[in-house]
C-alpha positions as CSV (number, residue, x, y, z in Angstrom):
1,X,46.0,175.2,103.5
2,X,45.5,179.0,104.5
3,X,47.4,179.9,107.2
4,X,50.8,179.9,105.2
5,X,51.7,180.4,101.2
6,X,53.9,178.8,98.8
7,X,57.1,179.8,99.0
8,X,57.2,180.9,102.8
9,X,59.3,180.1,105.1
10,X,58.0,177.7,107.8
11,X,59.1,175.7,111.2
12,X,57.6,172.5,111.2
13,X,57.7,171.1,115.1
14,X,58.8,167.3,115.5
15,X,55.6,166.5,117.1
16,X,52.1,165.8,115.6
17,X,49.4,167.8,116.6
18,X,46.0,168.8,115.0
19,X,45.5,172.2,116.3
20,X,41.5,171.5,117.0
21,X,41.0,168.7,119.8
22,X,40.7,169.6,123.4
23,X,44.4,168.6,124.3
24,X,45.7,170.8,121.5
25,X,43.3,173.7,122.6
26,X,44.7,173.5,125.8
27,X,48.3,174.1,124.6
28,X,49.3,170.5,125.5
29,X,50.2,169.8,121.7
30,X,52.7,166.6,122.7
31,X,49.1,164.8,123.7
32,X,47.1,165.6,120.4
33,X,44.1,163.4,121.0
34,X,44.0,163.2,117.1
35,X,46.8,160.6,116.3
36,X,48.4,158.1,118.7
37,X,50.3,158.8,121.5
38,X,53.9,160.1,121.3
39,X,53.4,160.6,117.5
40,X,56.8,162.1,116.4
41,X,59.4,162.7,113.0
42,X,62.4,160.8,113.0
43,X,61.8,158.5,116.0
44,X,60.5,155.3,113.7
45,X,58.3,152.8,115.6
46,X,58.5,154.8,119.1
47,X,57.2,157.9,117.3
48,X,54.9,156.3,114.8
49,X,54.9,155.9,111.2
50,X,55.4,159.5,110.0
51,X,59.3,159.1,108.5
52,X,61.9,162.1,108.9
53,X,62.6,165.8,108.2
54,X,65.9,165.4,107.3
55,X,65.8,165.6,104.0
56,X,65.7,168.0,100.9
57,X,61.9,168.2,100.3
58,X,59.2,166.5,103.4
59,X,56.7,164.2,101.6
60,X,53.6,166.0,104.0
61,X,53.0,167.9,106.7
62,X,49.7,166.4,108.3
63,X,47.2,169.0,109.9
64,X,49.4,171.5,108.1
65,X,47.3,174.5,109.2
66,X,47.9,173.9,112.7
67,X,51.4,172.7,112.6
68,X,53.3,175.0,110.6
69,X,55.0,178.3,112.2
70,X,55.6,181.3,109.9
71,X,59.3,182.5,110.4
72,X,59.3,186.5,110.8
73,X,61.5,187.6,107.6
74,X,63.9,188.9,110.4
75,X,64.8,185.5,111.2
76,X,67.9,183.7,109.8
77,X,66.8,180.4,109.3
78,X,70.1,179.0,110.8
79,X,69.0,180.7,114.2
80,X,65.7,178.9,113.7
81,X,66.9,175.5,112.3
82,X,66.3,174.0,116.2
83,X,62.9,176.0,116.9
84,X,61.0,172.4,116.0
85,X,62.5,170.5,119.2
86,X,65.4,171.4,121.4
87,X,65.1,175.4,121.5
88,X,61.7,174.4,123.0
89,X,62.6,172.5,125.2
90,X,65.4,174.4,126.5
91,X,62.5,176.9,126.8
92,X,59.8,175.1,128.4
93,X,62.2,175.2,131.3
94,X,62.7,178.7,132.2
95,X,59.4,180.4,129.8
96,X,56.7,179.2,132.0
97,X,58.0,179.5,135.8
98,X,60.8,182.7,135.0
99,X,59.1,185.9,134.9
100,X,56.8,184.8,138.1
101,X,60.0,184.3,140.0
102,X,62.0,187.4,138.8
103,X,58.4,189.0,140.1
104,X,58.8,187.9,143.2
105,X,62.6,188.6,143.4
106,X,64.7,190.2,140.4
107,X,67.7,188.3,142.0
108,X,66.2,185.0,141.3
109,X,69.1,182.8,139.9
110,X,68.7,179.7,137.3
111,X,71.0,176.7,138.0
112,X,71.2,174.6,134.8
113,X,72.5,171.0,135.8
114,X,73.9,168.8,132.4
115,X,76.3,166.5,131.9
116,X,78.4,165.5,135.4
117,X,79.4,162.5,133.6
118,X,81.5,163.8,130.4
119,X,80.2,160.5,128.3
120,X,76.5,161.7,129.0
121,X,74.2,161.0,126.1
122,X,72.7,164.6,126.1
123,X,74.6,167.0,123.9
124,X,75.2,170.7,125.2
125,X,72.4,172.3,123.5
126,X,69.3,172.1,125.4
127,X,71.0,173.6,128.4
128,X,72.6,176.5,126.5
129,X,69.4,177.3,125.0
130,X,67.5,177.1,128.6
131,X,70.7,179.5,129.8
132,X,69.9,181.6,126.9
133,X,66.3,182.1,127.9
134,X,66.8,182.7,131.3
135,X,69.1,185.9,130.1
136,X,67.1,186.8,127.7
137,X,64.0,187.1,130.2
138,X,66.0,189.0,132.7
139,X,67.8,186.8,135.0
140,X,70.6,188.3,136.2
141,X,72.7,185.3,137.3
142,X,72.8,181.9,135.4
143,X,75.4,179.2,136.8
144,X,75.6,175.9,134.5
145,X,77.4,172.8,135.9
146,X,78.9,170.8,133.1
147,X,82.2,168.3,133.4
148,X,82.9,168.4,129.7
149,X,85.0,171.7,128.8
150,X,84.0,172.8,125.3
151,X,79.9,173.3,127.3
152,X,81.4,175.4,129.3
153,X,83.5,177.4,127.0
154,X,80.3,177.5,125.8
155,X,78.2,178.6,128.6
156,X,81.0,181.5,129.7
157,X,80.8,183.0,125.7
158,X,77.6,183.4,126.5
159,X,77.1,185.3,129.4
160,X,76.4,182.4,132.1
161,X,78.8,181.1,135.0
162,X,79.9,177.8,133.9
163,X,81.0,175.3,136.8
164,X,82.2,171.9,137.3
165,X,80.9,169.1,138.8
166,X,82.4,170.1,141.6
167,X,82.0,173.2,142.5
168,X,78.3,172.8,142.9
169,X,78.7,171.4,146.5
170,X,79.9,175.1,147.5
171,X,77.1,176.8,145.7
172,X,73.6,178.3,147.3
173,X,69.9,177.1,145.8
174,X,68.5,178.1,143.4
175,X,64.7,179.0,143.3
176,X,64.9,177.6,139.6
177,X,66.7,174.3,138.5
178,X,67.0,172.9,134.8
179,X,67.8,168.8,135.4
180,X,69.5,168.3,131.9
181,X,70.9,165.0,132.6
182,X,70.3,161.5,131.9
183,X,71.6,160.5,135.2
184,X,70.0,159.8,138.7
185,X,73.2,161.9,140.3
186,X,72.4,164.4,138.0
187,X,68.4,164.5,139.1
188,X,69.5,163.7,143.1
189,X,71.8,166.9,142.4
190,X,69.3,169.4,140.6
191,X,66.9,168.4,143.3
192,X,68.8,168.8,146.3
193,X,69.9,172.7,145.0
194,X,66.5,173.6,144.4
195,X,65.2,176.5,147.0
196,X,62.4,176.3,149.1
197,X,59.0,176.9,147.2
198,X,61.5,176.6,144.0
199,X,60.6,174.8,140.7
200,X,62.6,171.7,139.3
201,X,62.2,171.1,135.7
202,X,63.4,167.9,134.4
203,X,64.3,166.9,130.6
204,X,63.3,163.6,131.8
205,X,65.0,160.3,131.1
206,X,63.9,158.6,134.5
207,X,64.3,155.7,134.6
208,X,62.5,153.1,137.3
209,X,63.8,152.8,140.8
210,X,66.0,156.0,140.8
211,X,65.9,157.7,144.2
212,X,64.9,161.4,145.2
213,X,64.9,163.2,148.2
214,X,61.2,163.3,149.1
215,X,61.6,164.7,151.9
216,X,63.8,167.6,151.3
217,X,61.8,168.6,148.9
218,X,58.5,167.9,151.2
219,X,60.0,170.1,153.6
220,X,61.1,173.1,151.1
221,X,57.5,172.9,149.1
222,X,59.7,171.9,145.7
223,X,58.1,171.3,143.2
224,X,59.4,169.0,140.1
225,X,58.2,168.6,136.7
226,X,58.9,165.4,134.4
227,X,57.6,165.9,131.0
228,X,57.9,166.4,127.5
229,X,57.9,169.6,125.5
230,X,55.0,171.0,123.9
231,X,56.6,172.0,121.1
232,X,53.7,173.4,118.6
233,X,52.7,175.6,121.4
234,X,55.7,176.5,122.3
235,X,57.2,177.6,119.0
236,X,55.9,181.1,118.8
237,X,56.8,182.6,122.7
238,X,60.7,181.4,121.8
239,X,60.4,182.7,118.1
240,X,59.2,186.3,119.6
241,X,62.6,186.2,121.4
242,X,64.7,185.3,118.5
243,X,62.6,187.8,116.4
244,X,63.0,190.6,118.6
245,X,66.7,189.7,118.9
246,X,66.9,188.7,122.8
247,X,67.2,185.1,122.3
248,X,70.2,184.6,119.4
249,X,70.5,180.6,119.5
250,X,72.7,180.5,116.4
251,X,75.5,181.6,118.8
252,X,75.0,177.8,120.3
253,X,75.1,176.3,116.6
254,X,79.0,174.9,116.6
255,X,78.8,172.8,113.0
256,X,77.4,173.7,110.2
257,X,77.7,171.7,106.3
258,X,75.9,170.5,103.5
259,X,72.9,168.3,103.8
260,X,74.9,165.4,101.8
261,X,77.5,165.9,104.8
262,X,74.7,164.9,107.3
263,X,75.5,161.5,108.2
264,X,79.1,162.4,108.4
265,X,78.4,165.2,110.2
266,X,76.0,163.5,112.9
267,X,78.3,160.8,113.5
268,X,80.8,163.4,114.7
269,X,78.4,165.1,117.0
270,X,76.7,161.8,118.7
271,X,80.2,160.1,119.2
272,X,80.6,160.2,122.9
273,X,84.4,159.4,123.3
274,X,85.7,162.3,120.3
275,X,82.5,164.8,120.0
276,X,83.1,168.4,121.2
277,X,79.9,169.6,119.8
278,X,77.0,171.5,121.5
């Protein structure tokens, strides 16, 4: 290993990449050509064989070289505890398309779609993070549509206008929409407020026969994006934002305990009908 020395402090992404094939080259770390497809921590069989990171010590980090992300000493690991999966992909949703919009027009607004359905099985995070980054890289207006009450608490602490389900009917397009829902009305929704020549990125979760409006977006040249995040590339444009203090994600962080606590801890957060966790 010689990118990183004992004793530093590291981000180690949730996905399993080489660093040195063509798909890694290419920044599309989530398709390392190296190990088999969708080879992830913590997600047993689907993932592959690799086990967890939740833990006090990680047996091995594979391809360590390429994998691990040196955290500036600037960086409060709390803020970074989430840089390995869902600050990046609240990222890859505003990071690439953003500053090309703001460009074109410094007025652009970001609509962030979640949870319509208060028992959705997305937690508030990934959202508040994309809102987040689209502040941090100079959008002036962020709405977030949310039915459950504590996300948009949330979402107004921290500078964006939070909405309800629905409210949305009343509002204008948006030349960038974040689909963060699990839901086809949530997809039919983020699709149908998405401007002309505007950019629909979707956390995914489709599932087969759900309905879009092909030809709305046909006729306003939208584009939509289905994927996953590409985390190991990722990592470093969101860390320069939390290093340089524009992105503070620790302000999304609502629990915090004791390792031995975890299962405890997680139960609380994932419970649909009593969780009021981001």
């Amino acid at each position: 290993m010689t990118t990183v020395e004992p004793g530093q402090r590291v981000a180690v992404p949730f996905q399993i990449s080489c660093g040195h094939c063509a798909p890694c080259r290419a920044g599309a770390t989530s398709n390392c050509a190296s190990v088999p497809p969708i080879s992830m921590y913590g997600f047993g069989v689907g993932g592959g064989h690799w086990g967890g990171a939740l833990a006090d010590q990680a047996r091995g980090v594979p391809f360590a070289d390429a994998m691990l992300v040196p955290l500036p000493d600037s960086v409060d690991p709390i803020a970074a505890a989430s840089l390995s999966d869902t600050i990046c992909d609240g990222y890859r949703h505003i990071g690439p398309y953003l500053p090309a919009l703001l460009e074109r027009d410094p007025d652009t607004e970001v609509l962030i779609i979640a949870g319509l359905n208060p028992r959705t099985i997305y937690s508030g995070s990934v959202p508040l993070y994309a809102g987040q980054v689209a502040l941090a890289l100079g959008a002036r207006r962020v709405r977030l549509v949310d039915s459950r009450a504590h996300v948009r608490a949330a979402a107004a602490r921290l500078g964006m206008q939070p909405l309800r389900p629905a409210e949305l009917r009343r509002k204008p397009t948006a030349a960038l929409v974040v689909a963060a829902t699990a839901t086809s009305r949530g997809l039919w929704a983020a699709l149908s407020k998405t401007a002309s020549d505007g950019m629909c990125s979707s956390v995914g979760g489709l599932a087969p026969g759900r309905r879009i409006p092909v030809g709305l977006l046909y006729g306003r040249n939208v584009s939509l994006r289905v994927a996953r995040t590409d985390a190991r590339a990722v990592m470093p444009e969101a860390l320069a934002l939390i290093a340089d203090g524009r992105f503070r994600p620790e302000q999304v962080i609502s629990t915090r305990g004791p390792l031995d606590d975890a299962p405890r801890l997680l139960a609380a957060h994932y419970a649909p009908a009593t969780s009021r966790r981001s």
